[in-house]
N, C-alpha and C positions, 0 to 999 in steps of 0.2 A: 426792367431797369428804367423807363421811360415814367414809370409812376414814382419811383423813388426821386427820379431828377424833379417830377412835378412837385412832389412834398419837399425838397431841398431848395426847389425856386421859392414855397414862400417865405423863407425864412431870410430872402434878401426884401423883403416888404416894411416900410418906416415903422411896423409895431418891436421888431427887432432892433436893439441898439447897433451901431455902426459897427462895433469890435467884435459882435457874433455877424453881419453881414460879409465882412472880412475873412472870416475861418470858413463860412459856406463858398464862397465864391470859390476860395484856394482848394477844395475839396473838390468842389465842379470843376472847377480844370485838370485836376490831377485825376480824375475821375477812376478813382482807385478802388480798391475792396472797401475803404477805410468810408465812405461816401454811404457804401451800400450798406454799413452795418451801425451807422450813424442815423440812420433812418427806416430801417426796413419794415420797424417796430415802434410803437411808443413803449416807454416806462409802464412798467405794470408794479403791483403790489406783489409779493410774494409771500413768503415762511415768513420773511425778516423785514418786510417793509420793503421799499423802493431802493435800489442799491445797483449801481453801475459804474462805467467810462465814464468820469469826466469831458466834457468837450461841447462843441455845439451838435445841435440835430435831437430829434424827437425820443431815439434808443441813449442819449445820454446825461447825467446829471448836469444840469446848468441852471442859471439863471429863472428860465424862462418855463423849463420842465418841472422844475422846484417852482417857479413862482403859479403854474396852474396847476401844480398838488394842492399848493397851499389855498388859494383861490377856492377850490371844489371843495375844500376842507372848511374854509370860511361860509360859504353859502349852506355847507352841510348843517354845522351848530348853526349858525342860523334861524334855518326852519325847524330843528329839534332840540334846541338847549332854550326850553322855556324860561330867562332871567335876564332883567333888566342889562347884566353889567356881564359878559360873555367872558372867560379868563382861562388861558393857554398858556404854559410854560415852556420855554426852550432852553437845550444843554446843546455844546457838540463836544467833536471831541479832538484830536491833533490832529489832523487830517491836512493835505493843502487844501483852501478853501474853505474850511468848516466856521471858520470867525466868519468870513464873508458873507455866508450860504445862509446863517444863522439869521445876520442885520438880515437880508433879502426877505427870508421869511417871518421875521420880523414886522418889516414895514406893511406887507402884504393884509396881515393878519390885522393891525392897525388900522390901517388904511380901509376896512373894513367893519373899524368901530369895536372892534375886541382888545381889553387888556392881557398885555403881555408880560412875561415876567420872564427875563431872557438875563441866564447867568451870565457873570463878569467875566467868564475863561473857560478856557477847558475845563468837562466833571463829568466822572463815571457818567454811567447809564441806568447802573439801577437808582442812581441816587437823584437824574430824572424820576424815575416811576415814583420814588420813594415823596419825590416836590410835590407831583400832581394831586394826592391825594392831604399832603400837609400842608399846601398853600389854597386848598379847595378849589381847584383847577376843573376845566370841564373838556381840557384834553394838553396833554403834553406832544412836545415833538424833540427827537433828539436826531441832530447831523453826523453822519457817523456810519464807517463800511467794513466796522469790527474789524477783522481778520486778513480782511483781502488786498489784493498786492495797493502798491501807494497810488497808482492810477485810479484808483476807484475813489467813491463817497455815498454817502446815501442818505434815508429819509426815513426814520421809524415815530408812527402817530400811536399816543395811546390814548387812551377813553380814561373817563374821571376818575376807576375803579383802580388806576395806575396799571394795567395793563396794556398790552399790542389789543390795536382793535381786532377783534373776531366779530361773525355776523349777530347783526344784521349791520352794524353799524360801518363795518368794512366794503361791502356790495354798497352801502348807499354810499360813501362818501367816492368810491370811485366810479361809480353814476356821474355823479354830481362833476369829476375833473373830466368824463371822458367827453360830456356836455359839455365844455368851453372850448373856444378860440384861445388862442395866447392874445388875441387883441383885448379880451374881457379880462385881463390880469389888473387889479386893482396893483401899483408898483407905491402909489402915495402915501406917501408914512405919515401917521397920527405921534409925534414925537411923545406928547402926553401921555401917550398909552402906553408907553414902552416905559418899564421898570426895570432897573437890575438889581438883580441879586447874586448873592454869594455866601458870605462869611457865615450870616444867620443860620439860614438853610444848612451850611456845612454842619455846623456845630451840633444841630439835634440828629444828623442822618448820620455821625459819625457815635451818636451816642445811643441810638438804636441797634445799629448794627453792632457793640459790641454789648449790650443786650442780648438781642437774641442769638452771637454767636459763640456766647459762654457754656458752659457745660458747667463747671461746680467753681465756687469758691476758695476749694482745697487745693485748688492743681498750682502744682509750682513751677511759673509761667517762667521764672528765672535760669531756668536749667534747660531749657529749649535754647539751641542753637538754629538759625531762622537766616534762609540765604531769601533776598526777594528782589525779583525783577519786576521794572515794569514795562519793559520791552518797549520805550519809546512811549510808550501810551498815557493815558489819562490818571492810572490806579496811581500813580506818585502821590498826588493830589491828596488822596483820602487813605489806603491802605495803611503807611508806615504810620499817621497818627492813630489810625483805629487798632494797631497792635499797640502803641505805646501807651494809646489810654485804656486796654485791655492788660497790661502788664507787659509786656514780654519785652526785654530788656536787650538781647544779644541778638540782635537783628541787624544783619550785613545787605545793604543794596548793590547791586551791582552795577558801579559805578558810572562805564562807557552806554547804559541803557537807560541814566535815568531823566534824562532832558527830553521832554516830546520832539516830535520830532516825523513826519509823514514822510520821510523818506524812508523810513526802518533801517538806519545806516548798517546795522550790526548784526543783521538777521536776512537770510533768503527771503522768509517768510513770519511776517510778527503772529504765527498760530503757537498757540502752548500745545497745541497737540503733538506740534512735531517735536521731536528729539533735539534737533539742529536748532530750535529756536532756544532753546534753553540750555546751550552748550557753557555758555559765559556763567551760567549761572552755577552749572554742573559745577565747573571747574574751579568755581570760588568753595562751594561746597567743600569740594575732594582739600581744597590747599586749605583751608580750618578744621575741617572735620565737623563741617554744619550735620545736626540731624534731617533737616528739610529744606525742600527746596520749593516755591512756591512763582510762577512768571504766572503774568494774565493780561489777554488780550489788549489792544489797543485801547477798545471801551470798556473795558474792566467789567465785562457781564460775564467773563469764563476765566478759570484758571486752568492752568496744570501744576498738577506734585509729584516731586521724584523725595522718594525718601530712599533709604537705607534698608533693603534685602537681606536675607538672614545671612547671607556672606559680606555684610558690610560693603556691597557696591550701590553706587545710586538707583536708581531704579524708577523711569519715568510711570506712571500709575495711567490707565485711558479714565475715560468720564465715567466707564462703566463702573468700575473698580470703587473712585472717591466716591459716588453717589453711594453706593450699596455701602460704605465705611460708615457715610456722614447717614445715614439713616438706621444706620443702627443704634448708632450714639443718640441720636435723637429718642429713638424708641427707649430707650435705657434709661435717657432722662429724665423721660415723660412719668416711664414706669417707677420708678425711682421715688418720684415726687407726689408720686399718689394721681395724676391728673388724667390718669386711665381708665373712660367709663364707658366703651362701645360709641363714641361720639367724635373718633380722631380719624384721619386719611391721611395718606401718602400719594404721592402724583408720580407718572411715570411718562413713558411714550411707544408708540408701536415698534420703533426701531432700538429700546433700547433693552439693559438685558436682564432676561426675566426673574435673575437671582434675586434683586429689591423687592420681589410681589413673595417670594419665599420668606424670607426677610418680616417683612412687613406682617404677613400670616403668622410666623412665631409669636408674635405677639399681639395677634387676633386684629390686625390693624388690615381695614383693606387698602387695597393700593387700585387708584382709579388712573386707567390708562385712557392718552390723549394722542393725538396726533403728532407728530415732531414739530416741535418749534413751545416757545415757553408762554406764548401766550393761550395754548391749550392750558397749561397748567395755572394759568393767573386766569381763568376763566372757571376752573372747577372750585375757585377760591369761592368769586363772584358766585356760583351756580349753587352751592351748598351750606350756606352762613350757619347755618344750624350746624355744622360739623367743626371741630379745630381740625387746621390746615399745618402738618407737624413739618413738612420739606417733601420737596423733588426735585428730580431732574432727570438730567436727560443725556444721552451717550458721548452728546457733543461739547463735554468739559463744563456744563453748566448746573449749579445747584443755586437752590430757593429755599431759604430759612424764615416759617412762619409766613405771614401773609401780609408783615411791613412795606416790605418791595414785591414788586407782582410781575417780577422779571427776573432773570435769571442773574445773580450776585454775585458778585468775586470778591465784593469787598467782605461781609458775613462767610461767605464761605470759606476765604483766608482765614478766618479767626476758627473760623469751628475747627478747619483740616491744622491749628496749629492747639487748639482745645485735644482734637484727638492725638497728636503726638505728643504735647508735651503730659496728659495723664498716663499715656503708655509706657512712656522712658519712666517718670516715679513710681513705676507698678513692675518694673522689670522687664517692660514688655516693648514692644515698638509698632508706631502705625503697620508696618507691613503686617507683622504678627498677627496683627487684631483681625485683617485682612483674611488670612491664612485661615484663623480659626475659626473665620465665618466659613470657608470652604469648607472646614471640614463638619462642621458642624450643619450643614445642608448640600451644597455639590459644587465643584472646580468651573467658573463658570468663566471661558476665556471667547473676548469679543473681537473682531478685527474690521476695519473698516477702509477698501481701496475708492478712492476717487479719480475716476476717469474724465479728462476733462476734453469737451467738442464745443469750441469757440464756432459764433457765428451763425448765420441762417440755416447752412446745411448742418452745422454740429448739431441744434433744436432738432432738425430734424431724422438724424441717426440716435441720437438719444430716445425720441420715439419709437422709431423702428424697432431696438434694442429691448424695449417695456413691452412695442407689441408681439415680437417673439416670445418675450416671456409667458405674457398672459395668454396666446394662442396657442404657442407651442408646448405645456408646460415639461419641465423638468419631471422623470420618473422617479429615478435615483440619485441620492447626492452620496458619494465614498460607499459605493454598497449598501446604503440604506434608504429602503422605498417611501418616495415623499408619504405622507399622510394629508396632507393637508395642502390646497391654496389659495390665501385669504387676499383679496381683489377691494382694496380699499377705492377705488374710482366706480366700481360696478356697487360696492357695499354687500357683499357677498364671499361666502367662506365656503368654499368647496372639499368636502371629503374624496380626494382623486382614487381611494380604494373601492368607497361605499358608491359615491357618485353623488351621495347628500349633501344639498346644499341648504346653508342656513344666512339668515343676513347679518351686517354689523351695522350696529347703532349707535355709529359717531358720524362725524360731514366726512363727504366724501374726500380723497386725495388719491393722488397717482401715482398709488403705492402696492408694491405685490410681497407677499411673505411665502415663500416654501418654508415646512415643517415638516420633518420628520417623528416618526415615535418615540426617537431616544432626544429630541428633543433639541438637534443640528436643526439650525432656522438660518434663512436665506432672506434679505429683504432689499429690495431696489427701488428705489425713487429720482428725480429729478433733483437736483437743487433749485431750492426757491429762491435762490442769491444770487448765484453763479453759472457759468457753463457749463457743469457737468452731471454726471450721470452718479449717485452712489449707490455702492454694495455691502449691505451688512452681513456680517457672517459669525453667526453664537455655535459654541460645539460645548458641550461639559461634559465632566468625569466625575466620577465618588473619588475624592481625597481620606483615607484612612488618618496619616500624621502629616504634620508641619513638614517632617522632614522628607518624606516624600513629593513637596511637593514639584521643584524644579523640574524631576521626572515626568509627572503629570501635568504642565506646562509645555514639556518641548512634545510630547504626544497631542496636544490639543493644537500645538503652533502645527506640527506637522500634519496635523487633518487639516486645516483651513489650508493651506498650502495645498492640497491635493485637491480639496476640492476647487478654489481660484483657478487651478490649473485645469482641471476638468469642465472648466466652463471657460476656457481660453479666454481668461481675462488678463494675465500676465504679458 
């Protein structure tokens, strides 16, 4: 405790403005838990970039934490961006603070003799990724803590290629911030340097994205009935015009969600993943009779879709599900058009589920699996030019159309999951359908994901404990069937636990474990690189025969994951 108080006294030192002197002092007398988790830690990089507590102290988003990212990130290009005139773009997003947070890193980046180019308002995320590379940028930054409750914000860098940085250029820039003082923050703004933008930018990143998230010319976008949220968030901005200069005409917003807004007045939680987030939108659905339903995060880099189940009820879709849809459609297009020569990939991730590499194989396409998170996959863009980059994604609601944006889309991705519904309804058929018949047509592949969450010094460290029983103690049997396999993404190694053969893996390391069994039940647990908690993947499949079987086959896959959560008292 005595060392936390020493790192909280110097933040009462003249290089801190009065108004964070103020918040430390009141912390030091209250000398509360809130003191000790304010500081125990610096900001680190994670999956998603920098993302925390607002507040003062070293473990949270502020001024001073944002202004030595930004700093280390200035001296970085610097020494490695060999050109006269150095140019960095920023977006954020609703957030409280996010306008402020922006100017901050703004003047920073200035003040250091780099042109800025810092939009006029709130804008998506991927349609940052999409600037850096259309304003020839030599790294972007977007403010923005996606999904997480209103307390939070955060900090995502990407490299010129319009990606999240990955190494090498990821280790050096946080070299470079763990090297400074908060006294060496350059705060002095170069007003000349700073540009804004907007309208321009919109206009081509709105006309790209409904480019490549077309599928044919023929489809009658008019008969599409289209419910969309934007959950408080930034997709207002860019979505409803990328469907209406895509065609699609009967498009319902729901109303009470579409003012930003960083409280999320109207939602628990602004996640499309959950149910509850998307309940407004459901229920406009159900009272018109919409075919789809489409909500997407705060910074519009993830959707979720609830269409319409062969019993005509909504039906929320996970990310497994839409990625494996929108990649077929892709394949189909590609093949279609003739532009199929052994020269195309699909992107995938360790945690996500393995039906899109079956998928993808159909049609002799390989699928290159990445780490979780989308800048694995905007790196295998950068890593293989000689290949076309056809889409991926990833379990956690997020898909990537083409190699335009090098981040995970909501805005493209809307368009294509309204591309696959509305050719389904004029073919007699429906999104789920199309779903369905990829089951049968390969196997019932049903995903579940619990997140456990341990706030604070000791939760970091029960969540380790938790990974190192995994990986010490392993799992024999998962529901009666004997693992085969445990593949140790931090050690890089894949252990056969029947043979005892071990082989290694050849991606970067992460602190990630998979059980596998033979029938193809896979288990996989990691940290969150954002948040406090612990996650649990859980893949079970079955052979589907017909469509019409397959609810049956459903509630047997629900009801294995269920035994086994329970068999590893995780409930």
């Amino acid at each position: 405790m005595s060392e936390i108080l020493e790192k909280a006294k110097q933040w009462l030192t003249p290089t801190f403005d009065k108004e964070t002197q103020d918040q430390i002092q009141k912390l030091i007398s209250e000398n509360s838990s809130e003191l000790t988790d304010s500081f125990y830690k610096d900001m680190e990089f994670g999956t998603g970039g920098m993302r925390g507590v607002m507040g003062a102290g070293t473990n949270r988003i502020n001024k001073y934490t944002l202004g030595r990212a930004t700093q280390g990130l200035s001296n970085y290009l610097i020494e490695n961006v060999n050109k006269e005139q150095i140019k960095v773009v920023i977006a954020y997003d609703c957030r409280h603070n996010s306008k402020k947070f922006a100017k901050i890193v703004s003047d920073v980046l200035s003040a250091n003799n780099i042109k800025v180019f810092l939009f006029e308002d709130l804008r998506p995320t991927p349609e940052l990724s999409f600037a850096v590379r259309h304003l020839d940028c030599d790294a972007g930054i977007v403010l923005t803590a996606s999904h997480n409750p209103p307390e939070y914000n955060g900090y995502k860098v990407y490299w010129a290629d319009g990606g999240q940085i990955v190494p090498p250029h990821d280790g050096g820039i946080i070299g470079k911030v763990n090297a400074l003082d908060f006294s060496e923050i350059n705060f002095d703004a170069n007003e000349d340097l700073i540009e804004t933008i907007g309208k321009n930018v919109d206009a081509v990143f709105i006309e790209a994205s409904v480019k490549n998230g077309s599928l044919a010319e023929n489809i009658n976008r008019d008969n599409l009935k289209i419910v969309f949220t934007s959950l408080h968030g930034t997709s207002i901005v860019s979505v409803p015009d990328a469907l209406a200069k895509a065609g699609y005409t009967d498009v319902h917003i729901v109303e009470e969600q579409r003012v930003p807004n960083g409280d999320f007045p109207t939602v628990k939680s602004p996640n499309p993943e959950e149910p509850e987030a998307l309940k407004m939108a459901t229920d406009l659905a159900n009272k018109i009779d919409a075919d789809i339903v489409i909500g997407t995060d705060p910074d519009c880099d993830r959707l979720g879709v609830a269409v319409r189940d062969t019993n005509g009820k909504m039906k929320l879709l996970n990310g497994n599900q839409t990625m494996v849809l929108m990649t077929e459609f892709l394949l189909k297009k590609w093949k279609e058009e003739g532009k199929m020569n052994g020269k195309q990939f699909v992107g995938s991730t360790i945690v996500s589920t393995e039906l899109v590499n079956d998928v993808a194989a159909n049609y002799n396409v390989e699928t290159k699996i990445g780490l979780t998170g989308f800048k694995w996959i905007a790196k295998m863009v950068k890593d293989f030019p000689e290949l076309d980059f056809i889409g991926g994604g990833e379990e956690s609601f997020g898909y990537m159309v083409g190699g335009f944006v090098r981040d995970k889309d909501a805005v493209t991705a809307t368009l294509l999951a309204c591309e696959i519904a509305a050719y389904a309804k004029q073919n007699g058929s429906s999104f789920y359908e199309e779903l369905l018949n990829i089951y049968v047509d390969n196997k019932f592949y049903k995903e579940h994901l619990i997140s456990i969450v341990k706030k604070g010094m000791d939760g970091a460290a029960e969540i380790q404990q938790m990974l190192s029983d995994m990986r010490n103690n392993p799992l024999s049997e998962i529901d009666g069937e004997k693992v085969e396999s445990l593949s140790d993404y931090q050690a890089s190694t894949k252990k056969n636990l029947i043979t005892g053969e071990v082989s290694k893996i050849n991606i970067p390391k992460s602190n990630v474990l998979i059980y596998q069994t033979a029938n193809g039940t896979r288990i996989a647990a990691r940290p969150s690189g954002t948040e406090p908690k612990i996650k649990f993947y859980f893949s079970v499949n079955s052979s589907l025969d017909t469509k019409e079987n397959a609810e049956k086959v459903e509630a047997e896959l629900d009801a294995k994951i269920q035994r086994i959560i329970k068999e590893m008292k995780l409930n």
